[in-house]
Structures are given as structure tokens and as C-alpha cells.
C-alpha positions as a Python dict, from the first residue, in 0.01 Angstrom:
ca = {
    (1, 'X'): (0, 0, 0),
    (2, 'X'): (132, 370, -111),
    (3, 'X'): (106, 575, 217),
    (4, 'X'): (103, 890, -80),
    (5, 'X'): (-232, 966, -226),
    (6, 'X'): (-155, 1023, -579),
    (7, 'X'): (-209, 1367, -722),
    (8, 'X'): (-556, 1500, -808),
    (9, 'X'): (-709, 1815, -941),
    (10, 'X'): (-510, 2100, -957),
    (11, 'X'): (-139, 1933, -856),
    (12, 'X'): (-226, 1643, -1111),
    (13, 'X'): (-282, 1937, -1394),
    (14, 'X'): (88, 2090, -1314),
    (15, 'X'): (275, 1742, -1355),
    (16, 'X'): (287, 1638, -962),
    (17, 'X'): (272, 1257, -884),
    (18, 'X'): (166, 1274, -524),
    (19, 'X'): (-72, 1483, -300),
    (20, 'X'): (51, 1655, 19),
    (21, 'X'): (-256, 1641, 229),
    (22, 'X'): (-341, 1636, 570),
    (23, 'X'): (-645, 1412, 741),
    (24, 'X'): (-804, 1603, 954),
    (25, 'X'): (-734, 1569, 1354),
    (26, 'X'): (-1002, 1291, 1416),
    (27, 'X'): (-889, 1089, 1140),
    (28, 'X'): (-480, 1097, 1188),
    (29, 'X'): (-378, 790, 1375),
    (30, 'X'): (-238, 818, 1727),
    (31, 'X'): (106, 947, 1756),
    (32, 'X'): (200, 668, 2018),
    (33, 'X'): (36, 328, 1904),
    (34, 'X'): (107, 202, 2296),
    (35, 'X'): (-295, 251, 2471),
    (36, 'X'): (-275, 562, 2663),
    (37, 'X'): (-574, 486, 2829),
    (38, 'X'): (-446, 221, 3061),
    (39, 'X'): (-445, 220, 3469),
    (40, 'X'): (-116, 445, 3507),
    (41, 'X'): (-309, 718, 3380),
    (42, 'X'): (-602, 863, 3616),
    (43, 'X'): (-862, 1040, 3475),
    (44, 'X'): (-738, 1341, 3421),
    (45, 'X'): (-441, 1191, 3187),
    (46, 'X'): (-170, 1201, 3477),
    (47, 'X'): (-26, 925, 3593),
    (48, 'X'): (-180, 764, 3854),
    (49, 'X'): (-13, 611, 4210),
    (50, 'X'): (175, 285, 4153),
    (51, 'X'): (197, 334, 3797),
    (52, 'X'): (448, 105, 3610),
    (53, 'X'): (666, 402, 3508),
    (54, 'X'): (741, 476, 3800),
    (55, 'X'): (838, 135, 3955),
    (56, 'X'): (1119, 131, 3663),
    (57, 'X'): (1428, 116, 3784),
    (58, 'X'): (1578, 220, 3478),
    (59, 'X'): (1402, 567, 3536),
    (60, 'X'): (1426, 635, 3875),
    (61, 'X'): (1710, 752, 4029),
    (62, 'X'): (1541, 720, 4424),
    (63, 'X'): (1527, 455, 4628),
    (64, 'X'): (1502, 173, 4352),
    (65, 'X'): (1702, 335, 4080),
    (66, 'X'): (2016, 163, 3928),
    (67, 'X'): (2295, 375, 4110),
    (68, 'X'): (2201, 279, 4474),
    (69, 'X'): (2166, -68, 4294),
    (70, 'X'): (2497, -37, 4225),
    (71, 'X'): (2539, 120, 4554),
    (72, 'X'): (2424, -200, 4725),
    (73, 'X'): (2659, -411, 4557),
    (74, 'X'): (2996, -190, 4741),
    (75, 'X'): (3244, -246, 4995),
    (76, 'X'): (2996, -287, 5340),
    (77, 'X'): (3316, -58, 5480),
    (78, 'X'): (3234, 257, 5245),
    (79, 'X'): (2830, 195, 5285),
    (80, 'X'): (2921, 250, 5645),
    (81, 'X'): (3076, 588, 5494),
    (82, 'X'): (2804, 661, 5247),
    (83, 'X'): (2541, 656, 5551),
    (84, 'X'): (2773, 888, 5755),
    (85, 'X'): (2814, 1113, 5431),
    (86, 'X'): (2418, 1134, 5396),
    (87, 'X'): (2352, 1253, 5741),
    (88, 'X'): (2639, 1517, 5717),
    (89, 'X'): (2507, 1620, 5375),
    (90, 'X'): (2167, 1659, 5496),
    (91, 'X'): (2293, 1851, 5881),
    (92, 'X'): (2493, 2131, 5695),
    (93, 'X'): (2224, 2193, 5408),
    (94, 'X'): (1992, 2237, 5735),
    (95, 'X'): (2271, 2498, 5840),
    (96, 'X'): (2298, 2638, 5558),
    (97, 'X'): (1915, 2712, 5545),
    (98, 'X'): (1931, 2869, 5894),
    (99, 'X'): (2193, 3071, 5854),
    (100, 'X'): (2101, 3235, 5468),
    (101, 'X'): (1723, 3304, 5547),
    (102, 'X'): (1581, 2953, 5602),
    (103, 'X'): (1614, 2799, 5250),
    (104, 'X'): (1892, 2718, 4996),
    (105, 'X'): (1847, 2654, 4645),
    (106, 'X'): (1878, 2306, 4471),
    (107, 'X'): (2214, 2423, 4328),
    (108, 'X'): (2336, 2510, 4686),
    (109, 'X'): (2201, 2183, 4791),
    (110, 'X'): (2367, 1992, 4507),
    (111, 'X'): (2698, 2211, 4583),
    (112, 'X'): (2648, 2057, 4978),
    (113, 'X'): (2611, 1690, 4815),
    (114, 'X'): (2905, 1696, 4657),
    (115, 'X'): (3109, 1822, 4944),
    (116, 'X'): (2978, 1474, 5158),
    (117, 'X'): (3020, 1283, 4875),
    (118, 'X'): (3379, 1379, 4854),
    (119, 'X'): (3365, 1367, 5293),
    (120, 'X'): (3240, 1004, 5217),
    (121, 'X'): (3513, 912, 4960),
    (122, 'X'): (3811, 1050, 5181),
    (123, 'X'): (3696, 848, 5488),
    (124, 'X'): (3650, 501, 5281),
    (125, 'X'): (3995, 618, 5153),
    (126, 'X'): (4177, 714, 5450),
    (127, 'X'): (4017, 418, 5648),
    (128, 'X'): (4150, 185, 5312),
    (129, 'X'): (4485, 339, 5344),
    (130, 'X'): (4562, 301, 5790),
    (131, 'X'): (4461, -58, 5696),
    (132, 'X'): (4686, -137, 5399),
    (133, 'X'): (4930, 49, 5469),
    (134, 'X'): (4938, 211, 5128),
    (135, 'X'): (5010, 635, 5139),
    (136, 'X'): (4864, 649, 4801),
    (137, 'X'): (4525, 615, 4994),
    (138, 'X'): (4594, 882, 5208),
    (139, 'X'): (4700, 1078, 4966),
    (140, 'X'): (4396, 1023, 4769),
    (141, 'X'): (4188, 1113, 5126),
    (142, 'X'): (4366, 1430, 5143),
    (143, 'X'): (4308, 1525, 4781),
    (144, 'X'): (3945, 1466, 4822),
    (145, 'X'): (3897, 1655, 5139),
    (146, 'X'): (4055, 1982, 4932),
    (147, 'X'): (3768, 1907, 4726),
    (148, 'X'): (3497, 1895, 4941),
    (149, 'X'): (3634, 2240, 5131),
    (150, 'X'): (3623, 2413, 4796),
    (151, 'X'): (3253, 2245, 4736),
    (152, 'X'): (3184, 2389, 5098),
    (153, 'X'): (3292, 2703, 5001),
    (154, 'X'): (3123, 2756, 4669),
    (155, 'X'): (2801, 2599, 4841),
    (156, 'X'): (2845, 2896, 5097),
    (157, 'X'): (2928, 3172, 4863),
    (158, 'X'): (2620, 3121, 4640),
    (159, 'X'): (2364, 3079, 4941),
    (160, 'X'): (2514, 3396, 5088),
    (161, 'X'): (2454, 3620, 4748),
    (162, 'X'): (2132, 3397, 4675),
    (163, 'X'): (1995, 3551, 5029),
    (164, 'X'): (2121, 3853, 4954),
    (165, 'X'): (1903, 3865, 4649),
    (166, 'X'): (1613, 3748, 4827),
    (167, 'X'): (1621, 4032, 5069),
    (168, 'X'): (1646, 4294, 4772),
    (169, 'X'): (1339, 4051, 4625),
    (170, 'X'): (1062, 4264, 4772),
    (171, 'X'): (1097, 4511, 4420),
    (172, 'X'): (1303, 4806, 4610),
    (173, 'X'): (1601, 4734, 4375),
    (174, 'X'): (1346, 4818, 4089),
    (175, 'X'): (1161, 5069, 4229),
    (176, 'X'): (1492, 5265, 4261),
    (177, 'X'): (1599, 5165, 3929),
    (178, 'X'): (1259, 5325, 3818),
    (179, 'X'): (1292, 5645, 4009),
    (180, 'X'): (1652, 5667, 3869),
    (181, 'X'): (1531, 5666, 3529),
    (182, 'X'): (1239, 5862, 3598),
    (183, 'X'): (1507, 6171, 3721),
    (184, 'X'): (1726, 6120, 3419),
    (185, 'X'): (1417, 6081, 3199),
    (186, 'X'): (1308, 6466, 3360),
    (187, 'X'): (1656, 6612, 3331),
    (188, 'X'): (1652, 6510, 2973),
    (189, 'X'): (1323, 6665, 2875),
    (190, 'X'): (1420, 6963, 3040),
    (191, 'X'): (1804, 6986, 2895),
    (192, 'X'): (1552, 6990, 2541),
    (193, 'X'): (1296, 7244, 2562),
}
């Protein structure tokens, strides 16, 4: 079967072969052929609780999804770590809040993450090294806590001038912006008449 309607009428009299058409909206076939009117959707087209979605472990990246899979699968000595590196993460974003205005912003947070992630590595690491024996380890600890402080840092810096931005968000850094052009907008018109 020719998914081309051959040309008719007008196209047909100028020497084309096919017709460009389009069906109209009720006739076009679904754009996904999967039914999109099964359970996961409520009725209201959203997806409903317990849909299969988002069971997937291939899309989730929370409690099921395929890094803490991975995760689960690691040295029981740096899980110990990882646990210790989630509670830090989670204490100094909670000081963080409290001391920029009571909230930070998800690229603070993710700034704060990193920094216990790094914390996490460089105790696994250091831990590794004291019971090998190997310096390379400790090295490697060392380098990673340098890390984290400059995480710490950054994470710091950009709540700070975040807050600072949120106190200046009640429109008085516009409304002087306005009455500054306002005055140069009178001095002007009076400079030309």
C-alpha cells in the first residue's frame, strides 16, 4: 500500500505525482500506538499512584534506581561511609538554610552533596589506606577533602549572594531603578525644551 495519495485536481494538472494532504485531527492515527488509556493514567491523563513508570528502575534515580543498585553491591566498609556522608550532607544543608534566610536553592544543595560525597570518599579512603598500609590512599583522602572544602565554600558563597538577592526581592532594587530613570528621563526633557 502507497502511504502517498496520488495527485488529483489542480497538482495532477501541473505534472505532480503525489498529494501533500493532511487528514483532519479525528482521522490521523495516534502518535504513540502504545494505549494511553491504561491504569497508570487517572482520569485526568496524569499518571496515577503505583503506575508502572514509576516502579522502573531504569528511570528512577530514588530509592530503587540503578545507582544505589549499584550502591548496594559496594564495599559494606564505604556503605558505612556513604550513611555517615548522607547525614552530614543533609545537617549542613539544614545549616545552611538557617543561617542564609531559612532555604537554599537546589544548586546550593547539590553544591552541599558533593562536598559529603567527597567527605564520604576520603573516609572510605583514608580508612583503606591506615589498613593497607598504602600512602597512596591517604593521599587520595587528602586530595578529596581539598575538594569537598572548595565544594563547601562555593556551596556557601552562592547561598550567601542567593539571600542577599532574596532580601532585595521585595521590588526596592526596581523601584529605585525606576525612580533613577524617571530623574534622568526629567533632566533630559528639560536639557531639550
Amino acid at each position: 500500500m502507497n502511504p502517498w495519495r496520488t495527485a488529483h485536481g489542480a497538482a495532477a494538472a501541473v505534472g505532480h505525482l503525489v498529494a501533500s494532504e493532511t487528514a483532519p485531527a479525528e482521522e490521523l492515527r495516534p502518535a504513540s500506538p502504545a494505549d494511553t488509556d491504561r491504569r497508570d493514567h487517572g482520569p485526568d491523563g496524569r499518571f496515577a499512584v503505583g503506575n508502572t513508570v514509576a516502579r522502573s528502575k531504569r528511570l528512577r534515580s530514588g530509592l530503587r534506581g540503578a545507582l544505589v543498585a549499584l550502591e548496594s553491591k559496594a564495599d559494606v566498609a564505604w556503605q558505612a561511609a556513604d550513611k555517615w556522608g548522607k547525614r552530614y550532607g543533609s545537617h549542613r544543608r539544614g545549616e545552611l538554610a538557617r543561617a542564609h534566610g531559612g532555604s537554599i536553592s537546589a544548586g546550593v544543595g547539590s553544591l552541599v552533596e558533593d562536598a559529603a560525597m567527597l567527605r564520604t570518599d576520603a573516609r572510605y579512603w583514608r580508612a583503606r589506606g591506615m589498613a593497607d598500609g598504602n600512602p597512596d590512599y591517604s593521599k587520595l583522602a587528602s586530595s578529596l577533602l581539598a575538594q569537598a572544602r572548595g565544594c563547601e565554600r562555593d556551596a556557601w558563597e552562592l547561598a550567601s549572594r542567593e539571600a542577599a538577592a532574596r532580601e532585595d526581592d521585595d521590588g526596592a532594587a526596581l523601584r529605585r531603578e525606576q525612580a533613577e530613570f524617571q530623574r534622568q528621563l526629567a533632566a533630559n526633557n528639560k536639557g531639550g525644551t
